[in-house]
N, C-alpha and C positions, 0 to 999 in steps of 0.2 A: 618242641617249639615254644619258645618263652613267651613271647609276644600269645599265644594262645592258652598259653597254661594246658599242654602238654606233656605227658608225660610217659613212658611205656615202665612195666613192673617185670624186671629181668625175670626175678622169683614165679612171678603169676603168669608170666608171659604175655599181658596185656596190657592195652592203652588205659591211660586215666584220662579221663578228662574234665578240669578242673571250669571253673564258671567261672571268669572274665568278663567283667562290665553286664553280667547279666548274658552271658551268651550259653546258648546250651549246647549239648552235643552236635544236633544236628548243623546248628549255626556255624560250628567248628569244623566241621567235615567238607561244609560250601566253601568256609576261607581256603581250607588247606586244598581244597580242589581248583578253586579260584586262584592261588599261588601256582599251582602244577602247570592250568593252563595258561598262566603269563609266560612261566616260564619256556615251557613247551612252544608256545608261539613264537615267542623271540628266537628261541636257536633253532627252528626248524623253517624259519622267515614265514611266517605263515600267519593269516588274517581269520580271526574268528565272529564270522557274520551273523546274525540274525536273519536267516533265510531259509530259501528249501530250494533244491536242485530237484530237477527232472531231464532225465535225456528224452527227446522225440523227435524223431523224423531224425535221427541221427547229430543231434545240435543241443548242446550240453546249455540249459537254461535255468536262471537263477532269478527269481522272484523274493526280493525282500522289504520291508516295511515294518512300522512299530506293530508290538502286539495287537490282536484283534480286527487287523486291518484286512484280513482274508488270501495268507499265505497256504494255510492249511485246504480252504475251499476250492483257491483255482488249482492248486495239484492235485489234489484228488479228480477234478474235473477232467482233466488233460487227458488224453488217450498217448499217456506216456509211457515209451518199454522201460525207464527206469524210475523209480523215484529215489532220492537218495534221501531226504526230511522234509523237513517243514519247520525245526525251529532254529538247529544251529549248526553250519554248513563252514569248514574247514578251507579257505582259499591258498593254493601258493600257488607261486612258478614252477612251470614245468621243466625237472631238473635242472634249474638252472639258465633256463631260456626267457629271457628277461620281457617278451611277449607273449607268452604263451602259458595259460593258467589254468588249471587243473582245480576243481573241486571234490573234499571227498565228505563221506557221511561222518557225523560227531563220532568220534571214537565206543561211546557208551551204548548201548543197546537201548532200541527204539521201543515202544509200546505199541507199535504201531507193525507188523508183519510185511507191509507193502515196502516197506523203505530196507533198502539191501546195505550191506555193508561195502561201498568199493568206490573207484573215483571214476572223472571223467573230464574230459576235456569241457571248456565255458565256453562258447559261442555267445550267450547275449545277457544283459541283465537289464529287470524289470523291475520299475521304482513303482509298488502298488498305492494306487491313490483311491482316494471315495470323491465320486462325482455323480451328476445323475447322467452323465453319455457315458456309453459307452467306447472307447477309442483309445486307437497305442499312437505318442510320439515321442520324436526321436528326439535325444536329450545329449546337449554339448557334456563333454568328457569332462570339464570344468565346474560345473552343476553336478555331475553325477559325481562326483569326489566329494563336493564338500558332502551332500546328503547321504553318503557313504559312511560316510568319518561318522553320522549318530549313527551307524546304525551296525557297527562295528562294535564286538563286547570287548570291553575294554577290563583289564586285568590293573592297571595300574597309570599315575598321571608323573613318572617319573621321565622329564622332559625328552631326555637321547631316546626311551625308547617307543616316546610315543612320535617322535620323527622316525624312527626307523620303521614304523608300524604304518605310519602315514605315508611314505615314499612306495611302500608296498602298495598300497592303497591310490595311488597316484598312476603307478605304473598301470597297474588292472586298467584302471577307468579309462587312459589313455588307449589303451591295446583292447579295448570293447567295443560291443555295439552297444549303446545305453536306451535305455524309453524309458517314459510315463507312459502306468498301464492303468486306463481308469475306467 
């Protein structure tokens, strides 16, 4: 990859990887990772969240919010039969069924033992807030999109595909049940 100073060594069998703007290896392993997942997202229609799924009581639930905000805490909390994360939760449609969405675990391996590798159907999602009440309400599908759209990792600002990433996004929030869980 040029743009990274990239190289692989036929003879040695190995990558090079040259320092670009001051980038080091690791910096370069994130881009080309961060590349995979645009790309991957795009042809597979699929939204990559900042969140954590848990199934319970048979109803596939998706809690997300900015870092530190206590995604990690209420799943753990949950007396849930699945957890699937807690940082980066995989959205699309199900086969193809333009209401019906399907979350599954980041493809990478968790550090975390609790969290299974597999997907599940979404029944509801929960925009976590800090307040001093405690209480869940119910949030217009129009509200719940724009504060989606931050909180979606975003791979790139190349206009068609962040409409196409957005209409994905659109369609979910629409076909949800949305709250503020504070």
């Amino acid at each position: 990859d040029p743009d990274l100073n990239i190289s692989y060594d036929h003879r040695l069998r190995a990558f090079n990887f040259g320092k670009v703007n001051g980038m080091g290896a690791i910096d370069k392993i994130i881009a080309i990772l961060n590349k995979y997942m645009y790309f991957a997202a795009l042809k597979s229609k699929s939204i990559f969240l900042h969140a954590g799924a848990v199934r319970l009581n048979n109803r596939g639930l998706i809690f997300t919010g900015p870092s530190g905000i206590g995604k990690t805490t209420i799943i753990s909390m949950l007396p849930a039969e699945i957890r699937l994360g807690d940082e980066l939760i995989c959205i699309k449609d199900a086969q193809g069924n333009r209401n019906v969405f399907r979350a599954y675990s980041f493809p990478w391996p968790s550090n975390n033992p609790e969290f299974v590798p597999m997907n599940m159907d979404i029944d509801a999602l929960f925009f976590i807030r800090r307040d001093g009440a405690n209480h869940i309400e119910r949030k217009k599908w129009q509200d719940a999109f724009r504060e989606l759209l931050q909180n979606i990792y975003s791979f790139t600002n190349v206009a068609n595909d962040v409409m196409e990433l957005s209409d994905l996004a659109m369609r979910f929030c629409k076909s949800m049940r949305c709250f503020d869980i504070y």
